[in-house]
BAKE-852973 format. One record per residue: x, y, z negated of N, C-alpha, C in turn; residue in one letter. Coordinates in pm, whole numbers, padded with zeros to 5 digits, always signed. Each point is the difference from the previous one (the first is absolute). Layout:
BEGIN
XYZXYZXYZa ...
//
This chain:
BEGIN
+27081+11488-03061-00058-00005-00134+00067-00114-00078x +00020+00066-00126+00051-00166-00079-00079-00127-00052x +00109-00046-00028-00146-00170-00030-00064+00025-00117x +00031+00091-00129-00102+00010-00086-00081+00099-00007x +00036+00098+00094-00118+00111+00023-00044-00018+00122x -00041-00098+00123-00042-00080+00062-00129-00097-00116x +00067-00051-00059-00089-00085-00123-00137+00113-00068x +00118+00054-00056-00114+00105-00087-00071+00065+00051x +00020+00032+00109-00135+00043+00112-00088-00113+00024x +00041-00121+00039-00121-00116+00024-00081-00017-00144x +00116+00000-00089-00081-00082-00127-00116+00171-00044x +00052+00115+00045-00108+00096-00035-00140+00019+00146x +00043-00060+00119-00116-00036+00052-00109-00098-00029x +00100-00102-00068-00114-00118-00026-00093+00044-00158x +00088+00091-00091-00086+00023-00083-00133+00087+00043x +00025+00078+00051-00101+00129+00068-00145-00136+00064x +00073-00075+00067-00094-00125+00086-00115-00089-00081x +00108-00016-00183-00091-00114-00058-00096+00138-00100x +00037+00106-00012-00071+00101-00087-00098+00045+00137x -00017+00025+00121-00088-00032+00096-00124-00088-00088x +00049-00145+00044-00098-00096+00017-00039+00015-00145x +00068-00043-00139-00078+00052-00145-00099+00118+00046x -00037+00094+00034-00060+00095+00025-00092-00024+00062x +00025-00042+00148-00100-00064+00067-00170-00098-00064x +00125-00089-00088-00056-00082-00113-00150+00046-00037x +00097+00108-00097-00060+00043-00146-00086+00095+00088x -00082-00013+00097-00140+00105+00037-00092-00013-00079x -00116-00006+00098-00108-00002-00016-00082-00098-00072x +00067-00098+00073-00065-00190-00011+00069-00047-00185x +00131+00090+00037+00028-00081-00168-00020+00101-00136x -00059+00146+00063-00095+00082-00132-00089-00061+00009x -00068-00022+00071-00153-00102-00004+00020-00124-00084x +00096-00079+00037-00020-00185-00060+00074+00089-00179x +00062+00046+00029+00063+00086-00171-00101+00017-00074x -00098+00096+00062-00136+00051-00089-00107-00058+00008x -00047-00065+00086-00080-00069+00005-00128+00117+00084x +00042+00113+00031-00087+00120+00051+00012+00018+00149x -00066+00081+00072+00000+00040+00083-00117+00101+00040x +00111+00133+00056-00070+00096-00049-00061+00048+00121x -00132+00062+00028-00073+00009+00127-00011+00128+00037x +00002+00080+00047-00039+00150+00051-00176+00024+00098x -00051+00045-00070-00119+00039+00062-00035+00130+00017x -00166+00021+00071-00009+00149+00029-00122+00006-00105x -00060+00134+00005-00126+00034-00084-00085-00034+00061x -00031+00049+00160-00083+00028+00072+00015-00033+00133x +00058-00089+00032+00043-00031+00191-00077-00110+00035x -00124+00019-00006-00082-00079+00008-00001-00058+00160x +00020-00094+00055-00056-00131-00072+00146-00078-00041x +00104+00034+00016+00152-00011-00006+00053-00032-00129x -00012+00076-00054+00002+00047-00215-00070+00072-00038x -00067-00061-00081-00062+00076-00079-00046-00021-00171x -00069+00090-00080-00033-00052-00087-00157-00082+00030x -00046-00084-00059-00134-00047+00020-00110+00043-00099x -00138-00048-00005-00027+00023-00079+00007-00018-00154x +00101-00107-00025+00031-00023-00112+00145+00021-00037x +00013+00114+00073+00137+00069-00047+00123-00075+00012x -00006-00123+00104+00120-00042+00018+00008-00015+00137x +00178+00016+00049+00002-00001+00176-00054-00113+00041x -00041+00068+00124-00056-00100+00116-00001+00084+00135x +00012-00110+00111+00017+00034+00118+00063-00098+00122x -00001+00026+00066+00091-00080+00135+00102-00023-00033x +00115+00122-00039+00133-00015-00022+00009-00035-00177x -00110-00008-00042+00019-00045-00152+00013-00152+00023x -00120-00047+00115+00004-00147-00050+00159-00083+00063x +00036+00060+00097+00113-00028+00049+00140-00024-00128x -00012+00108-00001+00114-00005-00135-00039-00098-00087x -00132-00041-00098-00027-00096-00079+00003-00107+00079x +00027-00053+00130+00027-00118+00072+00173-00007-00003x +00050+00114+00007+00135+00010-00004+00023-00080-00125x -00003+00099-00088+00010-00027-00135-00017-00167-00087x -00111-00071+00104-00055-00099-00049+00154-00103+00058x +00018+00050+00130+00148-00091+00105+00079+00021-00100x +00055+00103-00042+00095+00020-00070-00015-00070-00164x -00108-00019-00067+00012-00070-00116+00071-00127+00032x -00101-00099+00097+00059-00110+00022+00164-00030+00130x +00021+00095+00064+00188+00001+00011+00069-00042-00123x -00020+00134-00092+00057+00008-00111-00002-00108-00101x -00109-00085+00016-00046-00070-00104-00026-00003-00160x -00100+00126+00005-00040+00055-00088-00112-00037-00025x -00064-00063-00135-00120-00043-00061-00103+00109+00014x +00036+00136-00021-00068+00117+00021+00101+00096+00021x -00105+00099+00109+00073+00129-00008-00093+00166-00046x +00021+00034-00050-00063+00075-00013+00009+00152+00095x -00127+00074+00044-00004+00076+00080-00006+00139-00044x +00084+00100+00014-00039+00109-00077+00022+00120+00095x -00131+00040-00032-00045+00113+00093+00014+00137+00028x +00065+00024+00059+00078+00195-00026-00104+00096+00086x -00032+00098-00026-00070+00108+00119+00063+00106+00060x +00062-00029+00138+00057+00069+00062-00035+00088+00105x +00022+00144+00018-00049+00122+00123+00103-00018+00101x -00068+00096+00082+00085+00010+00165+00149+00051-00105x -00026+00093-00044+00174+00102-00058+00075-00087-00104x -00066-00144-00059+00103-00067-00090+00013-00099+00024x -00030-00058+00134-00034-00163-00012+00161-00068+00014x +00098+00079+00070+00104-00039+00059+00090+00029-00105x +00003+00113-00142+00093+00017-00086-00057-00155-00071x -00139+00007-00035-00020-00145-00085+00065-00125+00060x +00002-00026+00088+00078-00050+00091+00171-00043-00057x +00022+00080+00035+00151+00034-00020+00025+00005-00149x -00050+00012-00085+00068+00015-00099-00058-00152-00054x -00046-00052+00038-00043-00128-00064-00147-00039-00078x -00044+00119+00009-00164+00014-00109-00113-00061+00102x +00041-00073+00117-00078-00055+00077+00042-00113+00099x +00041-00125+00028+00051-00048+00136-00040-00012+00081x -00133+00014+00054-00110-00034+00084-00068+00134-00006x -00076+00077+00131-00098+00123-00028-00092-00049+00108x -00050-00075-00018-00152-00002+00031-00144+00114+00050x +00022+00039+00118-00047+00130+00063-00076-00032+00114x +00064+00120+00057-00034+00034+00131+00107+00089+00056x +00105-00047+00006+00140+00072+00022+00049-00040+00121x +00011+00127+00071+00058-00058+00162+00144-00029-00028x +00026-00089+00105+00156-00064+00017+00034+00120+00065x +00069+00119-00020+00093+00044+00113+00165+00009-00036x +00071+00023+00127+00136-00002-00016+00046+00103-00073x -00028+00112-00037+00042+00093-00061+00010-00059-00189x -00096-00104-00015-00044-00072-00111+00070-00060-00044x +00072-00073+00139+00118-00118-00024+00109+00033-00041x +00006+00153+00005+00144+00033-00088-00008-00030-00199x -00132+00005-00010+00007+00045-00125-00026-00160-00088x -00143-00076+00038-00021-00128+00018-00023-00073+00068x -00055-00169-00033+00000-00066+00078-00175-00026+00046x -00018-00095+00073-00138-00055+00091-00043-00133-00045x -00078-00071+00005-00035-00132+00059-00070+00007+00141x -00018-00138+00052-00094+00012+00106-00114+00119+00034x -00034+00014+00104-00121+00108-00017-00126-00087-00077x -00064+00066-00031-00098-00033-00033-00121+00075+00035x +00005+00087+00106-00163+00044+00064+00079+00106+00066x -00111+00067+00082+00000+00100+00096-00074+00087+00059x +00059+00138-00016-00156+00085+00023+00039+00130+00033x -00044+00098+00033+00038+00130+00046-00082+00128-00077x +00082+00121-00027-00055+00108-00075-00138+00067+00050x -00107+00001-00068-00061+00094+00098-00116+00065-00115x -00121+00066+00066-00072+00162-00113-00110-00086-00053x -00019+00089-00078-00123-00029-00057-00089+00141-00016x -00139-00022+00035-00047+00182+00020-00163-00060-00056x -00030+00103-00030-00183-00029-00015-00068+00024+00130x -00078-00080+00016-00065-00018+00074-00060+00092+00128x -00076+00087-00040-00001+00162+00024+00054+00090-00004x +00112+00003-00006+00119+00072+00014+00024+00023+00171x -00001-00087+00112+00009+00121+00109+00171-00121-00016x +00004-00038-00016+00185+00007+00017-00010-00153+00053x +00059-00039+00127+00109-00148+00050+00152-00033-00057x +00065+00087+00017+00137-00091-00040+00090+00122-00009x +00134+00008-00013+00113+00049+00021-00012+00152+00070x -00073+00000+00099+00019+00081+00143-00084+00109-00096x -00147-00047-00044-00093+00111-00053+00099+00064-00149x +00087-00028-00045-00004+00022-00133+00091+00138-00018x +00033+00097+00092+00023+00121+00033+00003+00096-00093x +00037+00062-00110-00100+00080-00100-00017-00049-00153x +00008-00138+00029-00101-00079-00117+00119-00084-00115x -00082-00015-00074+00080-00075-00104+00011-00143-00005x +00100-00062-00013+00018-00118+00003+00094-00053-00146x -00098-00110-00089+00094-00058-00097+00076-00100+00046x +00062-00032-00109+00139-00100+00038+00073+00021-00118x +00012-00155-00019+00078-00052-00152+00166+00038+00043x +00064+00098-00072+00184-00004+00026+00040-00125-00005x +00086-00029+00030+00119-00114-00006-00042-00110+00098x -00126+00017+00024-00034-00120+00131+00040+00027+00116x +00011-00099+00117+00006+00015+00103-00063+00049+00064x -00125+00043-00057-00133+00021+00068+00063+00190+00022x +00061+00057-00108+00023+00095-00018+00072+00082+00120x +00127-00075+00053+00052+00055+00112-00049-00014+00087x -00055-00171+00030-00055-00029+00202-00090+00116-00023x -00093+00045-00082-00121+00069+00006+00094+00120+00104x +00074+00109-00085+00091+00105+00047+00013-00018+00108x +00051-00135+00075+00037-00031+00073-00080+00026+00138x -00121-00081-00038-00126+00032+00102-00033+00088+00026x -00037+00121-00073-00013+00135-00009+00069+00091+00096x +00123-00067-00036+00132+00068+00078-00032-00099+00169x -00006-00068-00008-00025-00078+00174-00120+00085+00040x -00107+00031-00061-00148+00034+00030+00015+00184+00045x +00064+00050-00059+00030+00134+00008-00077+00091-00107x -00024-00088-00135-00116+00030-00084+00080+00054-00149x -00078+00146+00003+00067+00008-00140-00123+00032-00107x +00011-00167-00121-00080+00025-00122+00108+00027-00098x -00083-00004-00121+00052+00020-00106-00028-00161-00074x +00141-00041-00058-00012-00110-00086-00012-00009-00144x -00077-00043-00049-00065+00050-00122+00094-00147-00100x +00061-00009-00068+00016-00113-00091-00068+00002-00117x -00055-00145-00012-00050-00107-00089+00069-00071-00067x -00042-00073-00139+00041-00065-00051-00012-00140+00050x -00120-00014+00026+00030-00130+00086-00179-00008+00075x -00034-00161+00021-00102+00037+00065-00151+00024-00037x -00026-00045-00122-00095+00049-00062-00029+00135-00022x +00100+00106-00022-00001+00118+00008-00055+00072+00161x +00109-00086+00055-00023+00049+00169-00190+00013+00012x -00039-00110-00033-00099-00015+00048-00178+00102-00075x +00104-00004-00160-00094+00115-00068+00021+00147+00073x +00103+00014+00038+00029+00161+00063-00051-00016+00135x -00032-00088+00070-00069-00001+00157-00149+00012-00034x -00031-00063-00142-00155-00012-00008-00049+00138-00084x +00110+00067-00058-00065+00141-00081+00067+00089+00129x +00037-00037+00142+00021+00092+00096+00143+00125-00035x +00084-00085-00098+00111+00075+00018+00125-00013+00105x -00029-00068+00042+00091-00082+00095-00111-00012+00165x +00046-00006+00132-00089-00063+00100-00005-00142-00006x +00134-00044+00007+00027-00133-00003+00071-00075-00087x +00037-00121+00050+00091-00047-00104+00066-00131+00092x +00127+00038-00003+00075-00133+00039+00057-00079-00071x -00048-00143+00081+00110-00091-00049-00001-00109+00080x +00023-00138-00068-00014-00134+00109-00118+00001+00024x -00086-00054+00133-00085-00035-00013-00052-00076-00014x +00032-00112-00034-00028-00089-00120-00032+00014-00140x +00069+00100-00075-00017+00063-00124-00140+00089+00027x +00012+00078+00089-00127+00080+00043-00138-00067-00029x +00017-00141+00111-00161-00070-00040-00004-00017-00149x +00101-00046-00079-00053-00076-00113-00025+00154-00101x +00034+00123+00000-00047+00088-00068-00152+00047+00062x -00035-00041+00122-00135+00083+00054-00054-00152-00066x -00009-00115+00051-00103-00126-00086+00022+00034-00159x +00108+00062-00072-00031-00016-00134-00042+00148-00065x -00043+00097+00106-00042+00118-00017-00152+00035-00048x -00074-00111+00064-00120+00048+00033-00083+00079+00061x +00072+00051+00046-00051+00140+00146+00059-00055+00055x -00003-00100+00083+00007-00109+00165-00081+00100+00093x -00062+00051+00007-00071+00049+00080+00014+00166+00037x +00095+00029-00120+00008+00134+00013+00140+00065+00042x +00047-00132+00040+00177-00005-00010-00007-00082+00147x +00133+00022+00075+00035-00021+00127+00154-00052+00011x +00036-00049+00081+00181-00041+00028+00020+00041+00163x +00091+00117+00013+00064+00013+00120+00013-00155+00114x -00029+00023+00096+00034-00120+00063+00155-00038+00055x +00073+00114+00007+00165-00037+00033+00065-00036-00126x +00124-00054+00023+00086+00005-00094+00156+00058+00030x +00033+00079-00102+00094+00098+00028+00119-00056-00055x +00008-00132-00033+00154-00063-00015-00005-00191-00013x +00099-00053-00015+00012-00157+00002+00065+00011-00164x -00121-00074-00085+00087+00002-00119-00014-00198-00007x +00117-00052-00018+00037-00182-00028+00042+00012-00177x -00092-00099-00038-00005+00026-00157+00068-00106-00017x +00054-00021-00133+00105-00081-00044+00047+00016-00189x -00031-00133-00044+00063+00038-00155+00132+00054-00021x +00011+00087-00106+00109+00061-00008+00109-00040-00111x +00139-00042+00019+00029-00091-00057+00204+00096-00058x +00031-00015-00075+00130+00026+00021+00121+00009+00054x +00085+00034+00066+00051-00020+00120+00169-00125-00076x +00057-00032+00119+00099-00102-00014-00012-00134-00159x -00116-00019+00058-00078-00103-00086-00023-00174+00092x +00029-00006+00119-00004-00076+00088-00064-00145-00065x +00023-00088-00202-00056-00061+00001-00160+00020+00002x -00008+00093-00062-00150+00067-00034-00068+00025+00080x +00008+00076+00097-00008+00005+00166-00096-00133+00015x +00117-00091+00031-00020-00125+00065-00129-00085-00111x +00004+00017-00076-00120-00086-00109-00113+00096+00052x -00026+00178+00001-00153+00021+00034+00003-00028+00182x +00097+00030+00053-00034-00052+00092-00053-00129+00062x +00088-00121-00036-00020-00157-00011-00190-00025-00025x -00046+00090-00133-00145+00012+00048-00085+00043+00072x +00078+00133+00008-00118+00053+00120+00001-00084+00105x +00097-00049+00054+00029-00098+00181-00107-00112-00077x -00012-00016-00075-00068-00159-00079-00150+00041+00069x -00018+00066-00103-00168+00110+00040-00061-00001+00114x +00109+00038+00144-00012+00050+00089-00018-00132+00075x +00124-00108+00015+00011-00091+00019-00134-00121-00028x -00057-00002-00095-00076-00106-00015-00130+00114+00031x -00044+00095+00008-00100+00119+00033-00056-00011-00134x +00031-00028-00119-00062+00054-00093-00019+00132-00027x +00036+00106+00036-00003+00148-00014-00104+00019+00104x -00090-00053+00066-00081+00051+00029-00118+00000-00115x +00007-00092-00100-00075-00009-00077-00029+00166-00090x +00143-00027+00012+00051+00174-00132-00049+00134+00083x +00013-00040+00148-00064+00111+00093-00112+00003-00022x -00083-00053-00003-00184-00078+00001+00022+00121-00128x +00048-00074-00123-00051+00060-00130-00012+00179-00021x +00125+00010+00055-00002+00154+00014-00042+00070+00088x +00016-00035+00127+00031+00116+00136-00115-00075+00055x -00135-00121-00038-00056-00063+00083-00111+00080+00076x -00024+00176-00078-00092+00061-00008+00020+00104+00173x +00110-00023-00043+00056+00020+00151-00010-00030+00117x -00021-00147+00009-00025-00086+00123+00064-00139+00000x +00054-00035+00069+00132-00104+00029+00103+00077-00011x +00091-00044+00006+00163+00024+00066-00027-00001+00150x +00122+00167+00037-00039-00013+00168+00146-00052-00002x +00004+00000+00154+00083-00045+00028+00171+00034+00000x +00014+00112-00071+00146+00054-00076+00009-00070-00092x -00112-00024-00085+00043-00025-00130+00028-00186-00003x -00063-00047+00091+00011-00191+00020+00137+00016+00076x +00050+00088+00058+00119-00030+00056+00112+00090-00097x -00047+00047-00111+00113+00073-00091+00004-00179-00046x -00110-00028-00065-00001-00171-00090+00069-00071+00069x -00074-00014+00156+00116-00160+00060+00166+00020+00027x +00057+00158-00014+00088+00042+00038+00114-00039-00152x -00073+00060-00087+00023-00017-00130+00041-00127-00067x -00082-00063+00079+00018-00171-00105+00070-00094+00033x +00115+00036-00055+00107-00046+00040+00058-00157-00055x +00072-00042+00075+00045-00158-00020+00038-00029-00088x -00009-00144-00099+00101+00005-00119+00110-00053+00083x 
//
């Protein structure tokens, strides 16, 4: 090779290298300190996770997380204020909002899986729980095995959507899957008996039977038919951004303040067993 096209190859690697790192730059962290915004992704109804409240603004487990994020990230940045602005995102758009920028943060109940990781990115987990039914009470039905015949809802685009298939297919069981808009619906079509059941986390499950009011007339399968590890959902090859919601969550975990945020939401629940204190001590990581 000659010495100036030897050159002009290095000097066109090193440009490609510093238009890299400009890029790198100009994410997440420096639309934020630019605008002074930061934009949140929530659900309608994923109670106790996201939701709307009664005064029509999100709240939840993974809400308050993000507004702890959010709060780390004002002062990184060193921003007098930041302002928080709130987007409402479904299972079928949360990941285009995502991606196109109309959100940096989605604040859910969104499993981490690898199939995910092609498209975006993760933070730490942040909880853990497995798919499982929801049936009325008198209905005659346990889990998976009975549901033969019968109808089962399920929101598209979740995870909940395939493991369900999935089980079915291990069990030797063939229902019919009925799709929902999401889970408030699920739960009106189980209670006007258009549906048998209704899957989803079961975690999401309790907080629609406590905010139902028929507690008594409503039941939860006792198995669970998949491992869903929840996690904010974040843009992918963002690595500073990453590292700022992460840097809090390990904070959280680390000093056990998030048990507090557990108490507030999930306290109705019980304690934390013992997955979820070892998702935290696993989680909280060193500075």
């Amino acid at each position: 090779m000659r010495p100036q096209a030897f050159v002009r190859r290095c000097l066109a690697a090193l440009f490609l290298l510093l238009a890299a790192g400009a890029w790198a730059q100009a994410g997440t962290l420096d639309k934020i300190k630019r605008t002074g915004v930061i934009s949140l992704g929530h659900r309608e109804a994923s109670i106790p996770f996201s939701y709307l409240g009664d005064n029509r603004q999100p709240a939840g487990y993974s809400v308050e997380l993000c507004q702890r994020v959010a709060e780390s990230v004002r002062r990184q940045l060193g921003l007098a204020d930041l302002q928080i602005r709130w987007v409402q995102v479904t299972p079928g758009n949360r990941v285009a909002k995502l991606a196109s920028g109309e959100i940096d943060l989605e604040c859910g109940s969104t499993t981490n899986t690898l199939s995910r990781q092609e498209q975006v990115s993760f933070s730490l987990l942040t909880f853990a729980d497995g798919g499982s039914l929801l049936m009325k009470a008198d209905s005659g039905l346990l889990g998976i095995a009975d549901m033969g015949g019968k109808r089962i809802g399920v929101v598209p685009g979740t995870t909940t959507e395939g493991s369900l298939q999935d089980a079915l297919a291990r069990h030797n069981v063939k229902a019919e899957a009925v799709k929902l808009k999401d889970h408030a619906e699920g739960l009106v079509a189980l209670m006007e008996g258009r549906i048998d059941a209704y899957a989803s986390d079961r975690v999401i499950l309790v907080g629609l039977v406590l905010g139902s009011g028929n507690q008594k007339s409503l039941r939860l399968s006792h198995d669970l038919f998949s491992y869903e590890p929840y996690a904010l959902m974040l843009r992918r090859n963002d690595s500073a951004f990453r590292l700022a919601v992460n840097r809090e969550l390990a904070r959280l975990y680390r000093s056990e303040e998030i048990y507090a945020i557990y108490d507030r939401w999930l306290g109705v629940l019980g304690t934390p067993g013992p997955l979820l204190k070892s998702l935290y001590f696993l989680n909280g990581l060193p500075e």
